[in-house]
C-alpha positions as CSV (number, residue, x, y, z in Angstrom):
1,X,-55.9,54.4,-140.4
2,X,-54.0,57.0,-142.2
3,X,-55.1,60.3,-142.7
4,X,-56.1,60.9,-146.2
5,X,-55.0,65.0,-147.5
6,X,-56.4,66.0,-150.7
7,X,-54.4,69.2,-152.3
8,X,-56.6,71.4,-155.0
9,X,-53.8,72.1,-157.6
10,X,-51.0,71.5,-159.4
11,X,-49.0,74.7,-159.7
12,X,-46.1,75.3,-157.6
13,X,-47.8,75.6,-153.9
14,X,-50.1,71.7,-154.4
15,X,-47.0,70.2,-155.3
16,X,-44.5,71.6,-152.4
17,X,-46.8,71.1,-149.6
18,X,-47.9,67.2,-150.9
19,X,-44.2,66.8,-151.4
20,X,-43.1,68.1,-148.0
21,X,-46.2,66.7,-146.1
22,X,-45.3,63.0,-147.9
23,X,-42.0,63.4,-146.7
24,X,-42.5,64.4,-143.3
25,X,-44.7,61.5,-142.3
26,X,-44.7,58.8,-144.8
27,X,-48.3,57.2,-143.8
28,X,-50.2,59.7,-145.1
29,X,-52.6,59.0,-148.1
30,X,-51.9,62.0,-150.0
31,X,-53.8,63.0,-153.9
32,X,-53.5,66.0,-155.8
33,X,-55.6,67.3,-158.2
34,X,-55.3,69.4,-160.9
35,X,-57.2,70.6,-163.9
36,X,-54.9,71.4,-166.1
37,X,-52.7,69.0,-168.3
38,X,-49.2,69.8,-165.8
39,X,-48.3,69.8,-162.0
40,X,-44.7,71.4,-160.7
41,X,-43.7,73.4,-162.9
42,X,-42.0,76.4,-163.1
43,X,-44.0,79.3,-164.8
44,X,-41.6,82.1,-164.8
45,X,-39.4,80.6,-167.3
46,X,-42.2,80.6,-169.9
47,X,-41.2,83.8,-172.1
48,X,-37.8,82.5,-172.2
49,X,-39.2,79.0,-173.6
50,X,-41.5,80.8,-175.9
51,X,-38.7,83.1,-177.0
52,X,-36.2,80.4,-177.5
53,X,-33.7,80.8,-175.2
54,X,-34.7,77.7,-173.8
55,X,-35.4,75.6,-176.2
56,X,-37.6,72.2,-174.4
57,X,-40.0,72.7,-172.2
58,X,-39.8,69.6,-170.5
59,X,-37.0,71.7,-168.7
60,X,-40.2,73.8,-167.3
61,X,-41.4,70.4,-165.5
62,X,-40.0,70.1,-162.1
63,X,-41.6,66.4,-161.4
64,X,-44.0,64.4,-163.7
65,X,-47.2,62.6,-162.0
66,X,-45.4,59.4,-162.7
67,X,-42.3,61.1,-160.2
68,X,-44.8,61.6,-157.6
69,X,-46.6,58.1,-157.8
70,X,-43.2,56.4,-157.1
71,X,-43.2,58.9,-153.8
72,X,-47.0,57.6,-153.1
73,X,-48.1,60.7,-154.1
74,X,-51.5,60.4,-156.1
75,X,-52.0,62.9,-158.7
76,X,-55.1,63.3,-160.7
77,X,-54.7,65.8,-163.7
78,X,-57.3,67.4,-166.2
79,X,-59.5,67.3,-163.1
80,X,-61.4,69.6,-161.6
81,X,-62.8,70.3,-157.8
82,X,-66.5,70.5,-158.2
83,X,-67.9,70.9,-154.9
84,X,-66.5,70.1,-151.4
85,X,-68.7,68.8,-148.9
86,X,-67.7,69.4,-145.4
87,X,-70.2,67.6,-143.7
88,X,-69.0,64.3,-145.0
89,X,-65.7,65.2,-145.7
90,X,-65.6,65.0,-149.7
91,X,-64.6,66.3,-152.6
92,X,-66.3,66.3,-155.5
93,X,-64.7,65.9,-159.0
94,X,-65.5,66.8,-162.9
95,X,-65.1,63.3,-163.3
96,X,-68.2,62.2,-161.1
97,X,-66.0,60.6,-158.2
98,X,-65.5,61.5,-154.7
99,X,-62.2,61.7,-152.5
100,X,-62.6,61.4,-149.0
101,X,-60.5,63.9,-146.9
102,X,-59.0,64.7,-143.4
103,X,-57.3,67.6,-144.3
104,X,-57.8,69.6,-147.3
105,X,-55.2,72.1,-148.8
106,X,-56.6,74.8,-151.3
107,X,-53.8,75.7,-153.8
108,X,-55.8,76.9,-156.3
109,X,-53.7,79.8,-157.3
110,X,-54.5,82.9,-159.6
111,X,-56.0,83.1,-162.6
112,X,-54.8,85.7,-165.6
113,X,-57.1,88.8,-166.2
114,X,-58.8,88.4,-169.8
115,X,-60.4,91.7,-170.7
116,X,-64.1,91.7,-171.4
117,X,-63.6,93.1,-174.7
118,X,-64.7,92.2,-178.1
119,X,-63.1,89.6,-180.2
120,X,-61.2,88.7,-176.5
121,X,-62.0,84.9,-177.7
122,X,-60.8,84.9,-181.2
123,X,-58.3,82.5,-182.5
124,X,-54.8,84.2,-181.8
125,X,-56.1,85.7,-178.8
126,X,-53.9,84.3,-175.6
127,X,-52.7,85.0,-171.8
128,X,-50.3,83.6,-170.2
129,X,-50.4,81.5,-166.6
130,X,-49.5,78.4,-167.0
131,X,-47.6,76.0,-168.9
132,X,-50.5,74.9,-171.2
133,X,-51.0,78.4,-172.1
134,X,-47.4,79.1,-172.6
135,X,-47.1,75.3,-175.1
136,X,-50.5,77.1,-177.5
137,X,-48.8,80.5,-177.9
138,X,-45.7,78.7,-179.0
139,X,-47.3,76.3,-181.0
140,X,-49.1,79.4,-182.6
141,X,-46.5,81.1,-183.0
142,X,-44.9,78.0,-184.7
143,X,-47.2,77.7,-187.0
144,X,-48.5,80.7,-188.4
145,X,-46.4,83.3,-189.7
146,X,-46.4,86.0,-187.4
147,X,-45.2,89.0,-188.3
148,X,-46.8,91.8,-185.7
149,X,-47.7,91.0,-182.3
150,X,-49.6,93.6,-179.9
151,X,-48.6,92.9,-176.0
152,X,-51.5,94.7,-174.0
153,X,-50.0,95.6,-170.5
154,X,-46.7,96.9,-169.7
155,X,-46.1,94.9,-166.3
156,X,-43.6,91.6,-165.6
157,X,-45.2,89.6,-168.2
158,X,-45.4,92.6,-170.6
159,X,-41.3,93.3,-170.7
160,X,-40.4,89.2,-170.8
161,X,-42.6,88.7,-173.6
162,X,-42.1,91.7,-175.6
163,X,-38.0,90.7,-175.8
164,X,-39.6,87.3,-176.4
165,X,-41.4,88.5,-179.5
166,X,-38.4,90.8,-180.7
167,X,-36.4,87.3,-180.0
168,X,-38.5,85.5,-183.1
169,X,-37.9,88.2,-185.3
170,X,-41.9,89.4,-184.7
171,X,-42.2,93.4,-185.0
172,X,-43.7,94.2,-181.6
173,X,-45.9,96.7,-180.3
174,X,-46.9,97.4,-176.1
175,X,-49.5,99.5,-175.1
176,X,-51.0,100.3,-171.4
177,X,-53.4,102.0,-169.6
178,X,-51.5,103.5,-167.1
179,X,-48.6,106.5,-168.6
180,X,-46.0,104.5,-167.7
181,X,-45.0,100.4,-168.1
182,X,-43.9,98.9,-164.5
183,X,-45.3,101.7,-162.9
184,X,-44.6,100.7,-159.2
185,X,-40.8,101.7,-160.5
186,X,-39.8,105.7,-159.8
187,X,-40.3,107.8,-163.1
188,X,-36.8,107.9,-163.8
189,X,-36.6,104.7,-164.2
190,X,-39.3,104.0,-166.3
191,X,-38.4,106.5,-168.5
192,X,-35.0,104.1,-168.9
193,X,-37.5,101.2,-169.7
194,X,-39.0,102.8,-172.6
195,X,-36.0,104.2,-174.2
196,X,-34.7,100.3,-173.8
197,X,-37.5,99.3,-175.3
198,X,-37.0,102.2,-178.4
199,X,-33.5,101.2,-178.8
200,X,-34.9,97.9,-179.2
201,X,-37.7,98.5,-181.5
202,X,-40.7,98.0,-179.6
203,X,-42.7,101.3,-179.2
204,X,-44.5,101.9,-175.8
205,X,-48.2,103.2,-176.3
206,X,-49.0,104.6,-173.0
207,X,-52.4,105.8,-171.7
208,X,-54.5,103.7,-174.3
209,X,-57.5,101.9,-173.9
210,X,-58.5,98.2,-175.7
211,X,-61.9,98.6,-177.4
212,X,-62.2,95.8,-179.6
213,X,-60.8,92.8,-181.6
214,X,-61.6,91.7,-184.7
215,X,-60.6,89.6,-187.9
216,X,-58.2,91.6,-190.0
217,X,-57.3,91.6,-193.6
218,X,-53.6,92.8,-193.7
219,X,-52.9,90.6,-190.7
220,X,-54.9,88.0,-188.3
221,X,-56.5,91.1,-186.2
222,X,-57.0,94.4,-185.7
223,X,-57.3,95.8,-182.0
224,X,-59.5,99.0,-182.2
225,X,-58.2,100.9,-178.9
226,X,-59.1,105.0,-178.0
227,X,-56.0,106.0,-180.0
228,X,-56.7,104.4,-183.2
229,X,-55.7,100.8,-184.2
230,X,-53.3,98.2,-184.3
231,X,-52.7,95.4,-186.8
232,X,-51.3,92.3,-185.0
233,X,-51.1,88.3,-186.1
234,X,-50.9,87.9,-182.7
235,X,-52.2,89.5,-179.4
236,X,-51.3,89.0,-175.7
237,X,-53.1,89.8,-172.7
238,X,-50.4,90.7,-170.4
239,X,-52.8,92.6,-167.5
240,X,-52.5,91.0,-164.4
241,X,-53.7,87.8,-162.5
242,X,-56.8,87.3,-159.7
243,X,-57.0,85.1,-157.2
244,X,-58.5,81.9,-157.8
245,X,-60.7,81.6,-154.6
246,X,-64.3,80.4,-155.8
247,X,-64.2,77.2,-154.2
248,X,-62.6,78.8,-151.1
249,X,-65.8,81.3,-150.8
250,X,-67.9,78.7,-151.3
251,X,-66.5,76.6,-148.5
252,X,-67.4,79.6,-146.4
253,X,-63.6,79.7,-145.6
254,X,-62.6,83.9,-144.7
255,X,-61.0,85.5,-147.2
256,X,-58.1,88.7,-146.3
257,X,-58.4,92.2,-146.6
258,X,-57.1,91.7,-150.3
259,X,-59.4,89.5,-151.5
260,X,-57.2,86.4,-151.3
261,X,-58.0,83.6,-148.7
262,X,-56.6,85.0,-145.3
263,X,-54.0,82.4,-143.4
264,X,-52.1,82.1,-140.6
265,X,-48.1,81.9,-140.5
266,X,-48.4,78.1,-140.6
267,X,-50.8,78.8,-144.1
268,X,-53.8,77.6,-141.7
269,X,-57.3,79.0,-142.7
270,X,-60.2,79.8,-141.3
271,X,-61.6,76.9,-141.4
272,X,-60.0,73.9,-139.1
273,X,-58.4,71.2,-141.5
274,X,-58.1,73.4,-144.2
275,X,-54.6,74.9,-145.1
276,X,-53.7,77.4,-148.6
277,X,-50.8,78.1,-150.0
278,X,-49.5,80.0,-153.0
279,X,-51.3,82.6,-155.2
280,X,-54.7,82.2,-153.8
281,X,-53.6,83.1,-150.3
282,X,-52.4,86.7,-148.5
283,X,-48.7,86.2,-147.1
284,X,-47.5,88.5,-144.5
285,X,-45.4,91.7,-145.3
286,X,-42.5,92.0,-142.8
287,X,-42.0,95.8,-143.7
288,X,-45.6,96.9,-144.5
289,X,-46.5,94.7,-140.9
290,X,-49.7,93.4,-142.9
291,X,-51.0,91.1,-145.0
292,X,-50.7,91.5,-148.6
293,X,-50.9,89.6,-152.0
294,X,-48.0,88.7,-153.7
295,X,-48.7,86.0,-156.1
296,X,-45.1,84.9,-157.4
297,X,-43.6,81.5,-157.8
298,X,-41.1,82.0,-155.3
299,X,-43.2,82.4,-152.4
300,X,-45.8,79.9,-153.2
301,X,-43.0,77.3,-153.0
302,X,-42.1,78.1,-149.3
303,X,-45.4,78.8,-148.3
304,X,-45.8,75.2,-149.5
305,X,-43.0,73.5,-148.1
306,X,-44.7,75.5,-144.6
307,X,-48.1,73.6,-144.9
308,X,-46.2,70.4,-145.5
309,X,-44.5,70.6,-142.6
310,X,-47.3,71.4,-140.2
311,X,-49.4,68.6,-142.4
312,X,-46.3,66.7,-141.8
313,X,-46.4,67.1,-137.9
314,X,-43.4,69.1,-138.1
315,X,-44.3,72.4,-136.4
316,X,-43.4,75.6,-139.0
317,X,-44.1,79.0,-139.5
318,X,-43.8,81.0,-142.5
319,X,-41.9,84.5,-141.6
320,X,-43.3,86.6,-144.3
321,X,-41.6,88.7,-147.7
322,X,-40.4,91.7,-147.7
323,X,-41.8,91.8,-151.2
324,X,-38.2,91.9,-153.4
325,X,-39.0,91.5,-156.9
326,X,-36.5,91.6,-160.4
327,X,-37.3,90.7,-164.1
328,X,-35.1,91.4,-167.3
329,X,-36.0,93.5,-170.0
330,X,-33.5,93.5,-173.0
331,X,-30.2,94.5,-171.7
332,X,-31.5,96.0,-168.4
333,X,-31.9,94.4,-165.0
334,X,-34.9,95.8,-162.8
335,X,-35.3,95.0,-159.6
336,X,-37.2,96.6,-156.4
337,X,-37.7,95.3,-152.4
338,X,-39.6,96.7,-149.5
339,X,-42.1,99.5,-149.8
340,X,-42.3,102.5,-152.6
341,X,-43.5,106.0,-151.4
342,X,-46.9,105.8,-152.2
343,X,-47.4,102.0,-150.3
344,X,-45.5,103.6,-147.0
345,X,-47.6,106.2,-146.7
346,X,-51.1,104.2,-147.0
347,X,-49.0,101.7,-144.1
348,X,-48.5,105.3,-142.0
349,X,-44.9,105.4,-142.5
350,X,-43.5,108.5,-142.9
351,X,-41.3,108.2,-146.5
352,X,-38.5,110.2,-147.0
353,X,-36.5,108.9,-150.5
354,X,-33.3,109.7,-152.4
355,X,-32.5,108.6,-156.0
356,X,-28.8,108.0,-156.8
357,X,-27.1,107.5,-160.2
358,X,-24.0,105.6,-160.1
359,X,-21.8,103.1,-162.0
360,X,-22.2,99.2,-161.5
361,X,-18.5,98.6,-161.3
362,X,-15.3,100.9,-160.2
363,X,-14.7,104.2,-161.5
364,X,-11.5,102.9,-163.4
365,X,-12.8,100.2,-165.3
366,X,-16.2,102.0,-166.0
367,X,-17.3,101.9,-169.6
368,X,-20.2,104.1,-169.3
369,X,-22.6,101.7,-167.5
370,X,-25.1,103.4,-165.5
371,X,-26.7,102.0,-162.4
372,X,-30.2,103.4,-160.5
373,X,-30.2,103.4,-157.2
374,X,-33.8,104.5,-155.1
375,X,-34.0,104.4,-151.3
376,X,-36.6,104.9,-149.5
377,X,-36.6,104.9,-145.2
378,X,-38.9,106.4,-142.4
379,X,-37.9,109.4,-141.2
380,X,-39.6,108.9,-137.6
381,X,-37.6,105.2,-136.9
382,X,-34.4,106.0,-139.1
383,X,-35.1,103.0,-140.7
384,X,-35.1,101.5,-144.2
385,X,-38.5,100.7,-146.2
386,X,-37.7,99.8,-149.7
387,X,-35.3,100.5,-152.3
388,X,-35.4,100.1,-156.7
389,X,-32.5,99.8,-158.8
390,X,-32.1,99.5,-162.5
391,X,-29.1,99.3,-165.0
392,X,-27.7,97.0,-167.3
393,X,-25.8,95.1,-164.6
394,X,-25.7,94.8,-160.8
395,X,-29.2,96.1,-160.0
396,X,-30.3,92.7,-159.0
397,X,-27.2,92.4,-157.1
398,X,-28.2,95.3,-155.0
399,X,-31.8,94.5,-154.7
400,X,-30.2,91.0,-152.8
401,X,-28.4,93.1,-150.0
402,X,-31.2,95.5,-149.8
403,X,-33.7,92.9,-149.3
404,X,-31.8,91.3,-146.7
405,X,-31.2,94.9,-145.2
406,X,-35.1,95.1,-144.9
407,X,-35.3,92.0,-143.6
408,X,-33.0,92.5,-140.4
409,X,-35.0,95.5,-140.2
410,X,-31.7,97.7,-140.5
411,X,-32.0,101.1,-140.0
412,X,-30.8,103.5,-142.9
413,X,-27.3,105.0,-141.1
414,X,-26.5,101.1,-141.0
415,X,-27.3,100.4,-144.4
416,X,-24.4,103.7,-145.5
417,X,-22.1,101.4,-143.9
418,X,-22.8,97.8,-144.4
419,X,-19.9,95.4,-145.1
420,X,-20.0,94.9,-148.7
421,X,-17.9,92.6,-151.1
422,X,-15.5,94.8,-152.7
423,X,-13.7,93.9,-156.0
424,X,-13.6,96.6,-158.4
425,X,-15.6,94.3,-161.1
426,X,-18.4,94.6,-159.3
427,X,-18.1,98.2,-157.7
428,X,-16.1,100.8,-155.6
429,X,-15.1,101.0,-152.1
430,X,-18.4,102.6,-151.9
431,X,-20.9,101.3,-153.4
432,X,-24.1,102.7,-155.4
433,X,-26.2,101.3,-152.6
434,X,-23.6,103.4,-149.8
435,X,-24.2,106.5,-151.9
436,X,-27.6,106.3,-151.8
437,X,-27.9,105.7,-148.0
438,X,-25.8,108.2,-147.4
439,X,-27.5,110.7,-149.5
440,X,-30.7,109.6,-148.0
441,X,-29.3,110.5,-144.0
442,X,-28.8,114.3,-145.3
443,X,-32.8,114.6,-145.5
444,X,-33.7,112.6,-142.5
């Protein structure tokens, strides 16, 4: 008889690894459930859908549960895992039936942070994880007329959506805890953040604290924070995700130092039979030398593709980040790789950093464009640990060859000289990323 593998979600992660495993060895009984209304599909598009720069979101869907029953692929959605029973080797669903397994795959992913705030339930209220939340807010958005909308968090989601907003003509307001938005990024840079964000009419409310939500009477709401408060038609919670790992805890499967379910590099638990992949699993940091959580859509796919393999009876490891990183945020590009200061000292590196200004392009055809470059290295190895750059073009770029850098391991002299694509469109015959290697070498 075949062996029958049940994957626990839909998100990016279930799908790869039933997909991979399916393909691998073709007599496996393979059914995925998920509880929400959509499996593959790509999340990190979402403030561009909502914003209108794409304008369908059946361009979000990678395959339909219809695509994957024509692979033999079961799919169950608007289902959820109740219970798993290890003893007799089922799962139970919110539907009242069992599914009998052989091996089980948790994929459970992350869930977004609501606060536990006042008002965090009323109606115009959202997050946003996934593509049902994503297909509200719009509709929302669609319907009512919306004239203010109050993003609370200044990370990833916070910078997409606030451009989002702007994009619909929706006068937008972020505010955060923290002094600065994106605060992994050096100071400097930041501080280029907010002016974009000034120039673009969205003012940055640092250091300020959600109290409250209620019904409003000039708009929809009023959020009451420690700095006074805030009239919005529409509010976002934009602060952060959390593992989705109840039914892994109750399983009594081990979870990581992080709080995510702990694997192996062939996304193995603790727990024989039992694989995770995606957000609600730790992935290995190639610089760092640990464990860590990174919960983004690129590595849950590959860590999926991993378990199918091994499911598959294809032997495969999964080598690990190096934890590179980019979004968008009106007319600037900000990306980062590797380790910041802060993170290499914890790891007992010993961080020595130099921040560079430069120009994206060649001197001669340079318009005033400005491009960040950060390295950071270890002064006892001599070699690299991270690096930032921000501008309005080419930082991405550089974040590329600097996470490759860090993955080879390179050591910072090497990275001064390394054999970059010259063209003086896309920067001189030495680059931002030589200057600040080079510059970096003088302090080591």
């Amino acid at each position: 008889m075949s062996q029958k593998v049940v994957v626990i979600g839909g998100g990016a992660a279930g799908p790869s690894t039933a997909a991979e495993a399916k393909r691998r060895n073709k007599s496996l009984d393979v059914t995925m459930v998920e509880g929400g209304d959509f499996v593959s599909y790509a999340a990190c598009p979402m403030p561009y859908y909502i914003g209108d720069v794409i304008k369908d979101y059946k361009r979000l869907v990678i395959r339909t549960p219809e695509a994957f029953q024509k692979t033999g692929i079961d799919v169950k959605i608007r289902t959820r895992v109740e219970d798993i029973d290890f003893q007799k080797a089922l799962v139970h669903l919110s539907d009242d039936s069992s599914l009998p397994f052989d091996i089980l795959v948790m994929a459970t992913g992350a869930d977004a942070v609501r606060l536990d705030i006042p008002g965090a339930d009323l109606d115009g209220v959202f997050v946003l994880r996934n593509l049902t939340d994503a297909l509200r807010l719009k509709s929302y958005l669609n319907e009512q007329e919306c004239g203010k909308a109050v993003i609370i968090g200044g990370g990833y989601i916070g910078m997409e959506m606030c451009e989002a907003m702007k994009n619909l003509g929706i006068q937008t307001t972020v505010l955060d805890l923290l002094p600065r938005p994106v605060i992994r990024w050096d100071a400097e840079f930041t501080k280029m953040i907010v002016d974009e964000l000034g120039k673009n009419e969205v003012p940055f409310l640092p250091e300020t604290r959600p109290l409250a939500i209620e019904k409003g009477t000039k708009s929809r709401l009023i959020l009451k924070t420690d700095k006074g408060n805030l009239d919005a038609d529409v509010i976002l919670m934009g602060v952060g995700t959390r593992s989705n790992v109840a039914l892994a805890k109750a399983a009594g499967i081990e979870m990581g130092e992080s709080g995510a379910i702990k694997v192996d590099f062939r996304q193995q638990t603790s727990r024989a039979g039992v694989y995770a992949v995606g957000d609600c699993c730790e992935v290995f940091h190639r610089v760092a030398k640990r464990w860590a959580y990174f919960p983004l859509g690129d590595i849950a796919n590959k860590k999926g593709r991993v378990a199918g393999q091994n499911i598959g009876g294809q032997p495969a490891e999964f080598p690990g980040v190096v934890g590179a990183q980019s979004f968008k945020v009106f007319n600037l590009e900000v990306g980062a790789t590797g380790l910041t200061e802060e993170e290499a000292l914890t790891y007992g590196f010993q961080p020595v950093s130099a921040l560079i200004w430069g120009i994206p392009v060649a001197r001669p055809m340079a318009t005033g464009e400005k491009l960040g470059v950060k390295l950071v290295a270890d002064k006892v190895t001599g070699k690299l640990l991270g690096g930032q750059c921000i501008g309005e073009k080419g930082a991405v770029q550089r974040i590329v060859g600097l996470s490759v850098a860090l993955w080879s391991g390179l050591p910072i002299e090497e990275v001064g000289y390394l054999d970059l694509p010259y063209a003086p469109p896309f920067g001189g015959a030495w680059d931002a990323i030589h200057v600040a290697a080079q510059e970096l070498m003088k302090k080591m």
